[in-house]
Biopython code that builds the backbone (N, CA, C, O; Angstrom):
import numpy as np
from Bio.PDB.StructureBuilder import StructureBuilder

atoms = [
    (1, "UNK", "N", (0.852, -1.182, 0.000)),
    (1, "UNK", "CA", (0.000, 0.000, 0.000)),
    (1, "UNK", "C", (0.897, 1.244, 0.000)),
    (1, "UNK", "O", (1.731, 1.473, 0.876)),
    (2, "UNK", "N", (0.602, 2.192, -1.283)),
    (2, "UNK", "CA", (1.504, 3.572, -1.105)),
    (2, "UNK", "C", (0.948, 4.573, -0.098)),
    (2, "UNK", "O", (-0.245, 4.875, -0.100)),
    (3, "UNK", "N", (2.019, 5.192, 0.949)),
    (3, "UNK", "CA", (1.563, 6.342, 1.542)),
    (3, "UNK", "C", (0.527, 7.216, 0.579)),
    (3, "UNK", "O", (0.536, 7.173, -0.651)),
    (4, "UNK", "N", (-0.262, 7.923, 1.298)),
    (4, "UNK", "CA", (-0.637, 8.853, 0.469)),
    (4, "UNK", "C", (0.325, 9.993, 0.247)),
    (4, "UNK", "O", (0.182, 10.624, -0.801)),
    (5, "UNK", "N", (1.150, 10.302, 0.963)),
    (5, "UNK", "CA", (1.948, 11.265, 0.538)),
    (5, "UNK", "C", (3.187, 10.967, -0.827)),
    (5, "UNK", "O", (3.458, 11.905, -1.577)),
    (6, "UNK", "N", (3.487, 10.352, -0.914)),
    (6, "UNK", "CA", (4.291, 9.439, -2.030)),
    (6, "UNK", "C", (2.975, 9.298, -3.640)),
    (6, "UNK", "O", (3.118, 9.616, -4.821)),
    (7, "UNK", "N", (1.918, 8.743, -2.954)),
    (7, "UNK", "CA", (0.968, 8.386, -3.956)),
    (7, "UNK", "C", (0.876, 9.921, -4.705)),
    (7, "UNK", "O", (0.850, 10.017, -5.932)),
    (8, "UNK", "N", (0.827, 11.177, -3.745)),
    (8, "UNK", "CA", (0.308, 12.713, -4.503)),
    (8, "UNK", "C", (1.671, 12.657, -5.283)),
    (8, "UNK", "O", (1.586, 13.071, -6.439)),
    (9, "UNK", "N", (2.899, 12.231, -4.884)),
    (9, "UNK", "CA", (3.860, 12.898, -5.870)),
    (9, "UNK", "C", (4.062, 11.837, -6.834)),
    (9, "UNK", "O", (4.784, 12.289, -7.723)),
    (10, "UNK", "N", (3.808, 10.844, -7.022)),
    (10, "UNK", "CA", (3.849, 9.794, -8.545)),
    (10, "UNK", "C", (2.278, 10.538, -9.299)),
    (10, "UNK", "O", (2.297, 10.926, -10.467)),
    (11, "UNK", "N", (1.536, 10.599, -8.793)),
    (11, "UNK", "CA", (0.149, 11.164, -9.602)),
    (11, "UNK", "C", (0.490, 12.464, -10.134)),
    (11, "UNK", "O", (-0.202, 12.901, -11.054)),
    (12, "UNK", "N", (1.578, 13.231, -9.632)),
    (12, "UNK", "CA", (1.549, 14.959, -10.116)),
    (12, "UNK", "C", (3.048, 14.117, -11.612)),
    (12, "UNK", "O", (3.023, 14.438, -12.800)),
    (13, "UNK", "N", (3.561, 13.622, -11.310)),
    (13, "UNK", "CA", (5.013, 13.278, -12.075)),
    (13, "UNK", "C", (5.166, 11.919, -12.269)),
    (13, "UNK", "O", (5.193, 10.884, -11.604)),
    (14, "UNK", "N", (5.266, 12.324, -13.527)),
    (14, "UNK", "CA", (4.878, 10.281, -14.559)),
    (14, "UNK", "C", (5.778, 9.881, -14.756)),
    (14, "UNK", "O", (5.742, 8.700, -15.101)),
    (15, "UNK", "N", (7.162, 10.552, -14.680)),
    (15, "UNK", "CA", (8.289, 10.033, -14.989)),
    (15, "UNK", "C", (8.852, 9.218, -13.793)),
    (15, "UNK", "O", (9.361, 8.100, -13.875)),
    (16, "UNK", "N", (8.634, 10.147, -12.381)),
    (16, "UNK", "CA", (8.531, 9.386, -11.031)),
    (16, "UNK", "C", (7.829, 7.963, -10.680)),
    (16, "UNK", "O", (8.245, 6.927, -10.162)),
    (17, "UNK", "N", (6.484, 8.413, -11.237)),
    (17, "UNK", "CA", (5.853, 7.351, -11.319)),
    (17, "UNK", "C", (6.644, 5.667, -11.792)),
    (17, "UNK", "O", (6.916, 4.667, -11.128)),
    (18, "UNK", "N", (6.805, 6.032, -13.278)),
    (18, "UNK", "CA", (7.100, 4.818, -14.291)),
    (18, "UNK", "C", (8.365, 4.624, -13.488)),
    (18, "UNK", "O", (8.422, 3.446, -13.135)),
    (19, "UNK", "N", (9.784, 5.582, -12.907)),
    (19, "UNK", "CA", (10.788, 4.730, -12.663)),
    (19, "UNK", "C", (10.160, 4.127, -11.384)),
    (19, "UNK", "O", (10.609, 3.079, -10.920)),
    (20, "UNK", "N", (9.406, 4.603, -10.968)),
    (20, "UNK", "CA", (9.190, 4.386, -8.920)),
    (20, "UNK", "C", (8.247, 2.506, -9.631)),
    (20, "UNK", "O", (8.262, 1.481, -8.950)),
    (21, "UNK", "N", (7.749, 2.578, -10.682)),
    (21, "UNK", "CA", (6.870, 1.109, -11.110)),
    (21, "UNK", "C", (8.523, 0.323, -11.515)),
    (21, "UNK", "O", (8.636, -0.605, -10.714)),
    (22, "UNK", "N", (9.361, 0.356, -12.130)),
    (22, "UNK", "CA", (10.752, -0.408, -12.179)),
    (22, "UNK", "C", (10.950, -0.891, -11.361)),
    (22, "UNK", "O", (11.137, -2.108, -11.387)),
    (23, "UNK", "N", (10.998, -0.292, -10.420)),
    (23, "UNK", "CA", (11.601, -1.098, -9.154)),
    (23, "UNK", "C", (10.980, -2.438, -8.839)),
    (23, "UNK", "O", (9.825, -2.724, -9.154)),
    (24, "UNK", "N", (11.943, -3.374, -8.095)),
    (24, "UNK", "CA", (11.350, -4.535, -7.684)),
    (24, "UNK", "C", (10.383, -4.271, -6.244)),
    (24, "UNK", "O", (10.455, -3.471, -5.312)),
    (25, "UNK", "N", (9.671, -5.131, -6.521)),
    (25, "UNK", "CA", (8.219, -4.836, -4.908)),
    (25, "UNK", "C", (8.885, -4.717, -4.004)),
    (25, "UNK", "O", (8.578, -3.845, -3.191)),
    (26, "UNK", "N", (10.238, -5.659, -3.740)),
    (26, "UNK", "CA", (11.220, -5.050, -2.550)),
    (26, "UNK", "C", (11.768, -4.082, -2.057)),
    (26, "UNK", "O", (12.061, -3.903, -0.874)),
    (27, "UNK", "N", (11.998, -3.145, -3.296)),
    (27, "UNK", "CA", (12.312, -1.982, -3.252)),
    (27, "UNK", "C", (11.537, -1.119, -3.108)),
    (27, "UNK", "O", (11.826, -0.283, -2.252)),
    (28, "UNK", "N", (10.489, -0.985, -3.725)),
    (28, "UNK", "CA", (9.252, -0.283, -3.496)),
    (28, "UNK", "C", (8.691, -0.376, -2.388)),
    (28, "UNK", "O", (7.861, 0.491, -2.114)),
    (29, "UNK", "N", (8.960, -1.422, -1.437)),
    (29, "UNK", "CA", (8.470, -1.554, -0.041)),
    (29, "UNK", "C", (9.608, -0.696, 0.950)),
    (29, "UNK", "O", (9.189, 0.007, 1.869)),
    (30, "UNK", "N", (11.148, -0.834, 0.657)),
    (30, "UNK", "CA", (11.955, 0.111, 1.211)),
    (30, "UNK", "C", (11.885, 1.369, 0.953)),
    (30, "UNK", "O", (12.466, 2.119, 1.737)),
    (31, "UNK", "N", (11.303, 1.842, 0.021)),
    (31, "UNK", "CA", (10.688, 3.413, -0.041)),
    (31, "UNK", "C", (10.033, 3.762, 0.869)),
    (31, "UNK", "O", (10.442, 4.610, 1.661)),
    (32, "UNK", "N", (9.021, 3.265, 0.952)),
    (32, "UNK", "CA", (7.605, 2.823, 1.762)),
    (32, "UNK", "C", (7.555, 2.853, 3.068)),
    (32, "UNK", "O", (6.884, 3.503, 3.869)),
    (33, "UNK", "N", (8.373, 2.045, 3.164)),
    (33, "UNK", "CA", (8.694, 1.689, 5.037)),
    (33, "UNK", "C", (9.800, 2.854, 5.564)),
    (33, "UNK", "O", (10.149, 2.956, 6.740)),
    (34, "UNK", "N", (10.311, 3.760, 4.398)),
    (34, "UNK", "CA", (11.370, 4.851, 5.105)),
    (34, "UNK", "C", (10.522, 5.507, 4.887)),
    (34, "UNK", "O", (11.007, 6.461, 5.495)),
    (35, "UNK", "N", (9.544, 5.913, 4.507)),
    (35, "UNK", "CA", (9.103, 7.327, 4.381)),
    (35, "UNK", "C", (7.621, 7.317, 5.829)),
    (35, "UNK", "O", (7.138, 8.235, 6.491)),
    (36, "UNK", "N", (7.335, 5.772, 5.790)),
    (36, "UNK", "CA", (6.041, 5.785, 6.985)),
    (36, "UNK", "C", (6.108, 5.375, 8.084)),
    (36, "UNK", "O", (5.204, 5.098, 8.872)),
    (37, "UNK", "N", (7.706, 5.290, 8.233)),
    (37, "UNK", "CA", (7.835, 4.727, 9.573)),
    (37, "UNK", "C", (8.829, 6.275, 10.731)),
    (37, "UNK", "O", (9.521, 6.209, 11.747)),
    (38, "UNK", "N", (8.435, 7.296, 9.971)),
    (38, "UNK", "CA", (8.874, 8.550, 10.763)),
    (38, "UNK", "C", (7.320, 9.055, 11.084)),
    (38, "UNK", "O", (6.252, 9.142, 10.477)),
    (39, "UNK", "N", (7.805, 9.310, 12.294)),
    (39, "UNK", "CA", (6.159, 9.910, 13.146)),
    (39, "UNK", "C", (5.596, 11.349, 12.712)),
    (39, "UNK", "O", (4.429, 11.741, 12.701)),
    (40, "UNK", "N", (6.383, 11.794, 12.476)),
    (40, "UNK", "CA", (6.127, 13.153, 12.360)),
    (40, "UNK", "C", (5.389, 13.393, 10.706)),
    (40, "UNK", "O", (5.671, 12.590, 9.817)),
    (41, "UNK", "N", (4.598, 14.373, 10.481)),
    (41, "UNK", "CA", (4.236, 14.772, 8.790)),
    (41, "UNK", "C", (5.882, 15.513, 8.500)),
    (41, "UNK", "O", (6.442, 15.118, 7.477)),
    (42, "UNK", "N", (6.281, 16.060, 8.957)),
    (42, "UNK", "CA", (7.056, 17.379, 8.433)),
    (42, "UNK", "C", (8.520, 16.561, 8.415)),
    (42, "UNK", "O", (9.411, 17.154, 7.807)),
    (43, "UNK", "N", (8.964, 14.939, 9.161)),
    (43, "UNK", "CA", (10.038, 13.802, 8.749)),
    (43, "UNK", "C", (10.063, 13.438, 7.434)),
    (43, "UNK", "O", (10.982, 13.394, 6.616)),
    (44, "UNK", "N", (8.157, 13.023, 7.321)),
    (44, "UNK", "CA", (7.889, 12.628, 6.372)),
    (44, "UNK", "C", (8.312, 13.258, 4.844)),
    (44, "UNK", "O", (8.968, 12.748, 3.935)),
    (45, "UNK", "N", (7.751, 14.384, 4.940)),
    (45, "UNK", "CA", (7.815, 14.748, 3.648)),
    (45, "UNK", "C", (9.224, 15.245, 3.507)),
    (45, "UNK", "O", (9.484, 15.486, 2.328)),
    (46, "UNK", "N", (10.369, 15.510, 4.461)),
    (46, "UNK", "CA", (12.177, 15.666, 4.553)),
    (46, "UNK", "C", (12.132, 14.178, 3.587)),
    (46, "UNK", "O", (12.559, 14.256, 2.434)),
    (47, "UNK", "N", (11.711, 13.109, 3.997)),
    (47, "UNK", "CA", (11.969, 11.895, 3.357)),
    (47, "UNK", "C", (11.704, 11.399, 1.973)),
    (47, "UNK", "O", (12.403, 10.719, 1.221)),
    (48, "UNK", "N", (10.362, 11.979, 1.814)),
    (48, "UNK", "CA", (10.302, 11.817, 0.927)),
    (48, "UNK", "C", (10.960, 12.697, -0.132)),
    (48, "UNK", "O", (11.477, 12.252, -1.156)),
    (49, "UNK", "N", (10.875, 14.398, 0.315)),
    (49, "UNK", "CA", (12.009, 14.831, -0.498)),
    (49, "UNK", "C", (13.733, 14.175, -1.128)),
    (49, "UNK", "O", (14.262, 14.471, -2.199)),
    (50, "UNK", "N", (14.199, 13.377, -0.201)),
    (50, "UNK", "CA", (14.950, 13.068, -0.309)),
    (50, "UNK", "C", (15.084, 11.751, -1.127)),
    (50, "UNK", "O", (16.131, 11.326, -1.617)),
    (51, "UNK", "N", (13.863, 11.178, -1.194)),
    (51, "UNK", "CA", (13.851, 9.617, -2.137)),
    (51, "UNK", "C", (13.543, 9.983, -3.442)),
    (51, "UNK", "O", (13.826, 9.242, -4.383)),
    (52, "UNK", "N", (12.896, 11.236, -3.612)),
    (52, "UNK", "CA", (12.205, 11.309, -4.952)),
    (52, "UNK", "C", (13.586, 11.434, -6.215)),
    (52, "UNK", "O", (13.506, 11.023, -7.372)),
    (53, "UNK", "N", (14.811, 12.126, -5.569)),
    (53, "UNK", "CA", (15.717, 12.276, -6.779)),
    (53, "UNK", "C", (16.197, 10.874, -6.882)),
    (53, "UNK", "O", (16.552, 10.383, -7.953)),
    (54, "UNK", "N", (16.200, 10.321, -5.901)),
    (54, "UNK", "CA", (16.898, 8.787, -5.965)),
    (54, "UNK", "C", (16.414, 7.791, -6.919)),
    (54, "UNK", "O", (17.004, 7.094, -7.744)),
    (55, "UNK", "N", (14.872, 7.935, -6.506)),
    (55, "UNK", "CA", (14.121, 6.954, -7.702)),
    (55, "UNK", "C", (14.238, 7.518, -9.054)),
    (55, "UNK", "O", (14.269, 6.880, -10.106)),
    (56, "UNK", "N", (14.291, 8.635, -8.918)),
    (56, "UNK", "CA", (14.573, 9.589, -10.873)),
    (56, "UNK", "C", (15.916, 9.169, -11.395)),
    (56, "UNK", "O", (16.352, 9.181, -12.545)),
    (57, "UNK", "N", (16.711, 8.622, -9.747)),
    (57, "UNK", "CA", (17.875, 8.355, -10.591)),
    (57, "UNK", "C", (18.270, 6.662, -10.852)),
    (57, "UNK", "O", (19.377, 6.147, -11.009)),
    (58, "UNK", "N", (16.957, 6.065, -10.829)),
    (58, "UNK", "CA", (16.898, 4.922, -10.393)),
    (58, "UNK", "C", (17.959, 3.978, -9.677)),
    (58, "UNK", "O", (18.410, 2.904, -10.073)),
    (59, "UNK", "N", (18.244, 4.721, -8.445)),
    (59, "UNK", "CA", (19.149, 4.455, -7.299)),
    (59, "UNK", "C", (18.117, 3.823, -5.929)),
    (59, "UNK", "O", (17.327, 4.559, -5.337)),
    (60, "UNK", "N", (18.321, 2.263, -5.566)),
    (60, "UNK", "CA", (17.518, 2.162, -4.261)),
    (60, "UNK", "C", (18.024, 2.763, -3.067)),
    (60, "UNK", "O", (19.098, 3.342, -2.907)),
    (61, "UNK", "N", (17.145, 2.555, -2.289)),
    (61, "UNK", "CA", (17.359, 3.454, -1.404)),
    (61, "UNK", "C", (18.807, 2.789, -0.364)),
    (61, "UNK", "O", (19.632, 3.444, 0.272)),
    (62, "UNK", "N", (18.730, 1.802, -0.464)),
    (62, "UNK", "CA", (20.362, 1.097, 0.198)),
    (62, "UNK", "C", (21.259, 0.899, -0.817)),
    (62, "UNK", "O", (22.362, 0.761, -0.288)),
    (63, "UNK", "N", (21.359, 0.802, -2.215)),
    (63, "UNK", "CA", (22.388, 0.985, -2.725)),
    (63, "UNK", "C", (23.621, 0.982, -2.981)),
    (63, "UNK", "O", (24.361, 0.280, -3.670)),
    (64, "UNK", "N", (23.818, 2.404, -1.932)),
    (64, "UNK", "CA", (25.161, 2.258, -1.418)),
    (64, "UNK", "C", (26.072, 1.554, -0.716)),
    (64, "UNK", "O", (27.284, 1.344, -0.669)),
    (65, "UNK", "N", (25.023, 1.256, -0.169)),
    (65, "UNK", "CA", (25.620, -0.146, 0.870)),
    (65, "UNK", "C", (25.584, -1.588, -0.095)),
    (65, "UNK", "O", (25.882, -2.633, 0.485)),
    (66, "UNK", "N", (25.378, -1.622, -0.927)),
    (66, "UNK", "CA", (25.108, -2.962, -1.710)),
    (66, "UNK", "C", (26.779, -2.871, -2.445)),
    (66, "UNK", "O", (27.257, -1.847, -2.933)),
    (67, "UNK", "N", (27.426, -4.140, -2.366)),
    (67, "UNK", "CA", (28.644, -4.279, -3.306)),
    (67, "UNK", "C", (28.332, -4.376, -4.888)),
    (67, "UNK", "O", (29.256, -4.488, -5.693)),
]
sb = StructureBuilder()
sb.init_structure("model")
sb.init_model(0)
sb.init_chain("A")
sb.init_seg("    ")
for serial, (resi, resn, name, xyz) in enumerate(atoms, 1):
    if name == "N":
        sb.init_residue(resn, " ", resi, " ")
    sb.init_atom(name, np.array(xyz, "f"), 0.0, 1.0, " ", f" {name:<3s}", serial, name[0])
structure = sb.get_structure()
């Protein structure tokens, strides 16, 4: 299930959208679970600011840590 806050920014931006649909369901669930597991609205949307260039750059969100 997408946050609704995630869901408004794939519905405003299709390009977000289609790479944020690439991803494997695994990944799409690590979006998911970083952006809804901060309590606050105002974490939230820091987070999600911060995932949206990642998925444009079709970079997961651990990545970096991956060899």
């Amino acid at each position: 299930i997408i946050p609704e806050l995630l869901q408004k920014e794939l519905n405003k931006n299709s390009e977000l959208h289609t790479k944020f649909n690439q991803f494997s369901p695994y990944k799409q669930r690590e979006f998911i679970e970083y952006i809804v597991t901060a309590k606050q609205e105002k974490t939230q949307l820091a987070r999600l600011e911060k995932v949206i260039p990642m998925i444009l750059e079709e970079k997961g969100l651990n990545d970096k840590y991956r060899a």
